[in-house]
Steps between C-alpha positions, in 0.01 A plus 500: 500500500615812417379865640587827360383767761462836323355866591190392317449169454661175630520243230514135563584198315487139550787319267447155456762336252232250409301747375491682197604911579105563374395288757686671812268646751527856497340795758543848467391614839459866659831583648534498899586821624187658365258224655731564821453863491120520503471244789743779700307749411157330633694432784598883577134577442421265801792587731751722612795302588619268239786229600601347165695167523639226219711485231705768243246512180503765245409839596369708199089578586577332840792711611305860427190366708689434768691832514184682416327335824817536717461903494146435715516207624764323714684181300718294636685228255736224578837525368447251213157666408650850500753355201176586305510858579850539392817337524666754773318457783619853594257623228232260639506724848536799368148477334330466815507116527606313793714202510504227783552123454167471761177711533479656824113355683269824363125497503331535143852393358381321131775269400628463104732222308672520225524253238498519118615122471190299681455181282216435671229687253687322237512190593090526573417631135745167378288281705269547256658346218713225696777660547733493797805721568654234740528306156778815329861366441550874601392847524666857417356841550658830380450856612690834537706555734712874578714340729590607836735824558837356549844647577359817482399530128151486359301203462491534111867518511495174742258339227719546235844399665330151598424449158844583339656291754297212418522558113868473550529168643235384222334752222175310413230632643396167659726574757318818605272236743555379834395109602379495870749616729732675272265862489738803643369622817565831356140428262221463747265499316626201275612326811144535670399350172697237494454396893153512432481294175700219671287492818181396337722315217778307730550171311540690139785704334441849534630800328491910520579753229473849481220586203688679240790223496199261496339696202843482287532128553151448367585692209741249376230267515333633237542365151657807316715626747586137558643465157734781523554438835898418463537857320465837632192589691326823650260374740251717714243457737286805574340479801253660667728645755871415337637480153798267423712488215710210436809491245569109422763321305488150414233485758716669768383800647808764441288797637235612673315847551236553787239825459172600712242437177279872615821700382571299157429729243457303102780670272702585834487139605599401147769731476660355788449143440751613193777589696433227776541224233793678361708482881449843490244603787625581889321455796598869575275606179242759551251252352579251762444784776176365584558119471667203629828474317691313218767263464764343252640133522617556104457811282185424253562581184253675332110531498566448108698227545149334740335206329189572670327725752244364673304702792252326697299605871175724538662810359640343155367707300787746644702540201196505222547847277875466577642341143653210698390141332386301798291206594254392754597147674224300574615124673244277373325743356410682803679805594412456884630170502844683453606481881366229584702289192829650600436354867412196358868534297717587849323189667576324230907608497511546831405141633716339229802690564453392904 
């Protein structure tokens, strides 16, 4: 099983290597933190004290209700809960919310938990059609994750230099996942993900990803890219919240550029995708003022010298009206199905390389 948790949707497959890829079972479900956020917020109606307990899930819709609620009424989170806020806990008090590891015994005290990765609900809708998730080989689930502020620089920063470092021991991006026990403490989120996933899962193979890594990897899966897949390759996911560009060669990834998708701008965007897959873009760029940051394991050599673009998330339509030729990956034919296949890929390389 395979779970893509996004800003608005989480997408689900089923892989069964008896079964023909048509025949998968597929969901595209409402993504967590909204559903989370309007149970908050009928909770704040109903009381003024809010202790909020759990796990580290996406933030997003969820995050802004609870801020918005914590300037009149009193909130109190758990250290792995506030994760969700933000990922400096600092930041977490300074908008008005309490931390403690306990609530303190208060009358009219309404308590809250957080989890965006109950299989329960699932599993009860899969009843239904005879299907049992004690039956999976193994199960993966992919979602963003900042990163915690470390050594003093900014999470984005922290993202990025956990992903070089890994891309240097091994470039494909298969090896941007994390089997059970292997998740950096310094991605909470990912880890709460991955805790969770193997407590209701304990006797199968699980696996954690961040999305846009995820995204990539399921791009290879499709049929066109995957016949050009051991030439030169511009690969992007535009998400809702995050845009990545990937540069790979002979289906190593030789760069990578990280943006906030809100301040991507068409031609602009193009423009610098140029000099990015000609080695020429810095992190220190005006244009990357505003985003995550950028890397080189090899200089690209040329957006002319690509033998495909190929952009794929919510916001792929990013670079229409820009003159670049591009494609839209769909795995399977189904564009949503894109995360979910390249977790179904790192499971795959991941439990035969252990």
């Amino acid at each position: 099983m395979a779970i893509d948790i996004g800003a608005g949707t989480q997408d689900i497959l089923l892989y069964d290597s008896a079964k023909k890829l048509e025949n998968y079972i597929k969901l595209v479900l409402p993504s967590p933190s909204p559903l989370l956020a309007a149970q908050v917020k009928r909770l704040g109606e109903q009381s003024r004290d809010i202790f909020i307990t759990g796990h580290t899930v996406g933030g997003g819709a969820l995050s802004h209700m609870i801020k918005a609620l914590a300037r009149d009424h009193r909130i109190i989170m758990t250290p792995s809960a506030a994760y969700t806020i933000r990922n400096n806990l600092d930041d977490v008090i300074a908008s008005g919310i309490e931390i403690r590891e306990r609530m303190p015994p208060a009358e009219g005290t309404a308590s809250f938990n957080l989890d965006e990765l109950d299989l329960s609900p699932l599993q009860r809708l899969l009843d239904s059609i005879d299907e049992d998730l004690k039956d999976l080989d193994a199960a993966a689930v992919a979602m963003q994750d900042h990163g915690a502020y470390e050594s003093g620089q900014s999470n984005r920063k922290t993202r990025l230099s956990y992903m070089k470092s890994r891309l240097e021991e091994n470039p494909s991006p298969l090896a941007l996942s994390y089997l059970y026990g292997e998740v950096p403490e310094v991605f909470p989120r990912m880890a709460s993900a991955a805790e969770r996933l193997h407590e209701q899962l304990p006797g199968q193979q699980t696996l954690a990803m961040d999305t846009a890594p995820a995204a990539i990897a399921g791009c290879l899966t499709d049929k066109r890219v995957m016949e050009r897949a051991s030439g030169k390759l511009l690969l992007i996911n535009a998400g809702n919240g995050h845009t990545l560009a990937c540069v790979l060669d002979g289906g190593s990834i030789i760069a990578i550029l990280e943006h906030h998708t809100r301040e991507l701008e068409a031609i602009s965007f193009a423009s610098y995708l140029e000099a990015f897959c000609c080695g020429q873009a810095r992190d220190e760029d005006a244009f990357m003022a505003s985003g995550h940051g950028l890397f080189y394991l090899e200089e690209p050599s040329g957006i002319e010298n690509l033998d495909l673009i190929a952009v794929t998330g919510p916001n792929r339509e990013i670079l229409e009206g820009t003159g670049l030729d591009f494609y839209y990956p769909a795995p399977g034919g189904d564009m949503m199905m894109t995360g979910p296949m390249g977790l179904v890929e790192a499971v795959r390389y991941r439990t035969a390389a252990s």
